[in-house]
PLY file of the C-alpha trace (Angstrom):
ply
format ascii 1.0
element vertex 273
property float x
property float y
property float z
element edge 272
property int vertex1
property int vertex2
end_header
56.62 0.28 -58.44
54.26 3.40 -57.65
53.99 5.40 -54.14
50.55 6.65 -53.44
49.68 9.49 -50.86
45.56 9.67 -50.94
44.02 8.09 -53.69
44.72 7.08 -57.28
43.36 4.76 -59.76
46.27 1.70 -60.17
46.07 -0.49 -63.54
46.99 -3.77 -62.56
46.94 -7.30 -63.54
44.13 -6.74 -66.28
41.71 -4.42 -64.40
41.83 -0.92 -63.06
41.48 -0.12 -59.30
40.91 2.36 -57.34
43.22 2.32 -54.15
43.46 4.95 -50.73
46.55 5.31 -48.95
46.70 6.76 -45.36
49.32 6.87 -42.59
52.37 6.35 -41.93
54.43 2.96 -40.84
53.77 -0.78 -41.14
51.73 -1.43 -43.73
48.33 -2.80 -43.54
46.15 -4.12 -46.28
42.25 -4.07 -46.03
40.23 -5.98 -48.52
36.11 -5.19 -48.73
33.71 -8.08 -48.77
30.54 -7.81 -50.35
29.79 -4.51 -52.30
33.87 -4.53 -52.60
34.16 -0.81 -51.45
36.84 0.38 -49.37
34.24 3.35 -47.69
33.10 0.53 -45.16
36.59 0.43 -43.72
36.71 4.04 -43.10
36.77 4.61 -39.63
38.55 1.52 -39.61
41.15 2.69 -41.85
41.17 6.24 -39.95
42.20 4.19 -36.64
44.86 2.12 -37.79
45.99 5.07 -39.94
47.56 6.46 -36.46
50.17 3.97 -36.46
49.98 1.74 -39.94
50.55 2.99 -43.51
46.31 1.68 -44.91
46.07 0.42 -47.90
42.31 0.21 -48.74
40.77 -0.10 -52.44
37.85 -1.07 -54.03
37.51 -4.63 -55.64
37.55 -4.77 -59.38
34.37 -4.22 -61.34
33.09 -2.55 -57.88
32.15 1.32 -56.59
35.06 3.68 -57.91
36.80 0.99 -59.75
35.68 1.04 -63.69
33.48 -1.35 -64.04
34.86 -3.60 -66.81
33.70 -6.47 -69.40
35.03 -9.10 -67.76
32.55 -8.32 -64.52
30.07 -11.24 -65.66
32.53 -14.35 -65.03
34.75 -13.96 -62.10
36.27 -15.84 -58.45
38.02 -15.50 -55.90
41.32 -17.05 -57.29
40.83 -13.47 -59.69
40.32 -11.12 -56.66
43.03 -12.86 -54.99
45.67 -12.28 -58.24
44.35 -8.59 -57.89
46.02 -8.46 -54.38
48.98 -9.69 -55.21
49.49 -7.70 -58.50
48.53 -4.65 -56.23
51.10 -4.94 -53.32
53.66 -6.42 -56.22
53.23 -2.67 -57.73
52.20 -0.46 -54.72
55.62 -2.66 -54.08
54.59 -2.74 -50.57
56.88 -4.49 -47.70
55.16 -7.58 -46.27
51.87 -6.29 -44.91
49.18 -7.39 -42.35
45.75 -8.06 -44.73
42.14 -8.09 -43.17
39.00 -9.43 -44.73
35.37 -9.64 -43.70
33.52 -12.09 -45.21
33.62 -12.64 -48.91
36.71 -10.67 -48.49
38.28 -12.48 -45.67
38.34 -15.52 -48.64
39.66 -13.22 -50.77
42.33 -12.45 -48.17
43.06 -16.10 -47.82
43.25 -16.69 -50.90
46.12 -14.21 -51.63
48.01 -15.48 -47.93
47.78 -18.95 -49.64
48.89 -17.70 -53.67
51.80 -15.22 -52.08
52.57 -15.91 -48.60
56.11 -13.71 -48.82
54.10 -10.84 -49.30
51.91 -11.10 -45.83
53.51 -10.76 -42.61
50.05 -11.87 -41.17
45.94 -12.32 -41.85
42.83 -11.71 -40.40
39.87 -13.31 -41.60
37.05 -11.71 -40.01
33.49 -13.18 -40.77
34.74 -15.55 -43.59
32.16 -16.49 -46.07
33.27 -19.59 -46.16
29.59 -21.47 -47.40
31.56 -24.37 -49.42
32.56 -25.87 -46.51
29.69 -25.97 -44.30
27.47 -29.45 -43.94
24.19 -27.38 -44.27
25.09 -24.79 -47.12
21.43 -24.99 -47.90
20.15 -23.59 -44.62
22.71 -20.89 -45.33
21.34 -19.52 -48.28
17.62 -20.35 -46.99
18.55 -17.79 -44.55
19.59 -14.79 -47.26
17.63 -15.58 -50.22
14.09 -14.58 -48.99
15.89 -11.00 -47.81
17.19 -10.32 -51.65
14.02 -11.61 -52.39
11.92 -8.92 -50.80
14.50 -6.41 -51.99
14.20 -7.31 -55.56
10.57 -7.39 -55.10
10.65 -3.38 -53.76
13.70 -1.97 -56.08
14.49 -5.20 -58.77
18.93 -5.69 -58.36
19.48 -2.34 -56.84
16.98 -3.35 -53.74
18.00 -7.02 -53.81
21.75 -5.79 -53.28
21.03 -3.01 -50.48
18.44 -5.16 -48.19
21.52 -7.70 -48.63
23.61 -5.50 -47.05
21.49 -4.12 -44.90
20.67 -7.93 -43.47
24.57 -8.24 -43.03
25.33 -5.32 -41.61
22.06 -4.97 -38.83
21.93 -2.28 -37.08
25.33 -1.17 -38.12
24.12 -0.68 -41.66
23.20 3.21 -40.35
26.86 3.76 -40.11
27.36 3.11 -43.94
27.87 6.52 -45.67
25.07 7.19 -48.07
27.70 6.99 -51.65
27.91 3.38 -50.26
24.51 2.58 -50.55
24.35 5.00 -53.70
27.55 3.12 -55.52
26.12 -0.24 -53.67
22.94 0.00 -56.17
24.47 0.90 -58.94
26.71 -2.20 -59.04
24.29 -4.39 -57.89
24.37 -6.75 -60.95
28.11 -7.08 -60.35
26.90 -8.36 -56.55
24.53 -10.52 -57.20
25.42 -11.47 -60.85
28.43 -11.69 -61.02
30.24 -13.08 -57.37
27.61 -13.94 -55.37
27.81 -17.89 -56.43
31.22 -17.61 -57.81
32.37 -17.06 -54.01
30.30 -19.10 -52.54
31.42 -22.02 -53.97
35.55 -21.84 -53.32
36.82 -23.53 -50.63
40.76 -23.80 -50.06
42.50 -26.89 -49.49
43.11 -28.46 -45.91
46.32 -29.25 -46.54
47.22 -25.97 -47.75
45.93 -24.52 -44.66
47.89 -26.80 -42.23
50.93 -26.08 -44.28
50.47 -22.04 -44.22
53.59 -20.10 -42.41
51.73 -15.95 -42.23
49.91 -15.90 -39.00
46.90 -16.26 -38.92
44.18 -15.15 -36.97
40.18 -16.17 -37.53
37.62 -14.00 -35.85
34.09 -14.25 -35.25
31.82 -12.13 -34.24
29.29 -12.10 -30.86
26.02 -11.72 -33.23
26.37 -13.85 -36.02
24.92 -16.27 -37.90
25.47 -20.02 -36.43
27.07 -20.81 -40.51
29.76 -18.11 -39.90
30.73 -19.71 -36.58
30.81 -23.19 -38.34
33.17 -21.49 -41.51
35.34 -19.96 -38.93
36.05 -23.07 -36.85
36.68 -25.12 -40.34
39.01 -22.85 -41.38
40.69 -22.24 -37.54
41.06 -25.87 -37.07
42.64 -26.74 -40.13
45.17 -24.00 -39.52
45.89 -25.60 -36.06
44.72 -22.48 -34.30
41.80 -21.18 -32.51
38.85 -19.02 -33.46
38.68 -15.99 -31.60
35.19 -14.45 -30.86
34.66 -10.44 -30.97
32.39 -7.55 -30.14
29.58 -6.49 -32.86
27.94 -8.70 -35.60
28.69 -9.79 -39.20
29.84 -5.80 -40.09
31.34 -5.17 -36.82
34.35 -2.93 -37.99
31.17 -0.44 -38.24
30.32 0.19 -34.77
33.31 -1.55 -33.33
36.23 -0.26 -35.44
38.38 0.37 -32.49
38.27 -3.74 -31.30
39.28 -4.98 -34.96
42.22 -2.34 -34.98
42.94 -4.54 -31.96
43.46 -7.71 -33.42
44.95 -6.53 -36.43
47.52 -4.19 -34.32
48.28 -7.76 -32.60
48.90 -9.91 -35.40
52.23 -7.42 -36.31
53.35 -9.13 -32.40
52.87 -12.49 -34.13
54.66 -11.54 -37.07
57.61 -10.62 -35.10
57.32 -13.78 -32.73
57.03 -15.94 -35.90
60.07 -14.02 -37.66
0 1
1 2
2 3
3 4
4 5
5 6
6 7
7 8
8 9
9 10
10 11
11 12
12 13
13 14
14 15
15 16
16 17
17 18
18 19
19 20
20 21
21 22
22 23
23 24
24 25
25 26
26 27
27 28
28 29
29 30
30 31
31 32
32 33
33 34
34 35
35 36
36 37
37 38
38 39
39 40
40 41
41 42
42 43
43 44
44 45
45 46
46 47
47 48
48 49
49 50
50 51
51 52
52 53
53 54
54 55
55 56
56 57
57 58
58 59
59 60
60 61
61 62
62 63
63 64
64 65
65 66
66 67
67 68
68 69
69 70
70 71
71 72
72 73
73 74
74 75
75 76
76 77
77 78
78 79
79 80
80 81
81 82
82 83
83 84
84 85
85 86
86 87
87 88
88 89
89 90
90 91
91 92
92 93
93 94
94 95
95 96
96 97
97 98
98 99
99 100
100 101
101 102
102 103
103 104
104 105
105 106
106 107
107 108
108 109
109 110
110 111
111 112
112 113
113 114
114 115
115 116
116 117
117 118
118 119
119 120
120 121
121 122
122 123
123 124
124 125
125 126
126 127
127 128
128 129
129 130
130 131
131 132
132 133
133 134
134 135
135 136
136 137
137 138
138 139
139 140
140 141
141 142
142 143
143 144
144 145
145 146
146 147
147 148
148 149
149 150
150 151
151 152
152 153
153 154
154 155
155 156
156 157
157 158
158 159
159 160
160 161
161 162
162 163
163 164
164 165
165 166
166 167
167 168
168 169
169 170
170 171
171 172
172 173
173 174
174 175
175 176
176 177
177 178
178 179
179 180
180 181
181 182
182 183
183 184
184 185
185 186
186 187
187 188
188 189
189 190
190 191
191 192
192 193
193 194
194 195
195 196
196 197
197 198
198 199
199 200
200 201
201 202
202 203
203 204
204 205
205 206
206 207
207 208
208 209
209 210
210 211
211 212
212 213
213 214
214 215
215 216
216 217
217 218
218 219
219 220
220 221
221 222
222 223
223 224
224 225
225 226
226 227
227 228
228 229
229 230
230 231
231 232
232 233
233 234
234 235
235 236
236 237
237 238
238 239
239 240
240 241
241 242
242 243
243 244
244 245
245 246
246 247
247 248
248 249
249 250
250 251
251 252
252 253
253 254
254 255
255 256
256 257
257 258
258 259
259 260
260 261
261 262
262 263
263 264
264 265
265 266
266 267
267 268
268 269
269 270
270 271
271 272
């Protein structure tokens, strides 16, 4: 077991990661979608920090984590071992974990491997394109963006305008190492996880079955798709999707509305205890 104050770089199941601890209290995971760097949670982070111990990190092979062989061949089954082996040797009391989009499957993915170690989840945004009846129309809708990127800057300008689609507007609130550690690990992006996540889908049973609360949030400017993955995944889980303030980024210009509904699910942790 290791304490952290700050930051440090944790070795852990196979990989090295780099990991930020703030505050003080309950703890609360956050795990980074696309680009798989923890600076998109920071004012995010910074608000739950006043009454949560944050546990933020970057995803392996991504930003401040070494980058690593294995980065060519990976899925969310291996991101979701990460969070275990991470909380297993942070050895962190059951925590609340958030995810936006690739990394709200990520999130659910973990809930699902090692329930005991969640006391709840909120999948924000899931990324959830393996279950949708048009996945096609999906990717018809981001392709021609990395396209034009690629066609500007080759990976490093397919990966930002990819970003820069999800986040909107928002995307001005991303600090500029982002963008800078963004294009350097582009290949990872794009290469690497882009169809490796969108294919995984978990199983409906397993998801009817699940005991951590569970909370599935989607955002007021979003992509129909998202909506569609959100409802799959809420109505399997016999609960309802909840629809929030800001679009597919929205913990960047509406931090304080997500440490809402992540504050809430400790309430349903105690109410399902």
């Amino acid at each position: 077991m290791r304490t952290i104050e700050g930051t440090a770089l944790v070795e852990t199941n196979g990989t090295t990661i780099h990991v930020e601890v703030s505050g003080h209290g309950s703890p609360v995971l956050l795990v980074p979608g696309a680009a798989g760097d923890a600076r998109q949670y920071s004012d995010l982070a910074r608000l739950l920090a006043e009454n949560h111990k944050v546990i933020s990190y970057d995803r392996r092979n991504n930003a401040r984590s070494p980058r690593q062989e294995d980065w060519e061949k990976t899925s969310v089954e291996q991101h979701a071992a990460d969070v275990v082996a991470l909380l297993e040797a942070l050895g962190t009391q059951p925590c609340v974990v958030f995810g936006n989009s690739t990394g709200a499957l990520i999130t659910l993915a973990a809930v699902l491997k090692a329930p005991k170690l969640f006391s709840g989840a909120v999948l924000h945004e899931p990324a959830l394109m393996g279950v949708l009846a048009n996945p096609n129309d999906a990717m018809a809708t981001v392709q021609p963006v990395i396209a034009a990127g690629m066609e500007d800057g080759g990976l490093a300008g397919g990966a930002e305008a990819f970003i820069r689609f999800a986040a909107g507007d928002a995307a001005a609130l991303l600090p500029p190492d982002f963008f800078e550690a963004l294009r350097n690990n582009a290949r990872v992006l794009l290469e690497g996880e882009f169809g490796a996540f969108a294919s995984w889908r978990p199983e409906p049973a397993a998801l009817a079955e699940l005991t951590v609360p569970l909370a599935v949030l989607s955002a007021e400017q979003t992509a129909p798709f998202f909506v569609e993955a959100a409802e799959w995944i809420a109505s399997h889980a016999g609960i309802s999707r909840r629809t929030v303030p800001g679009g597919h980024m929205g913990f960047l210009d509406h931090p304080a509305e997500l440490a809402k509904a992540i504050d809430e699910m400790f309430s349903a942790a105690t109410q399902n205890g």
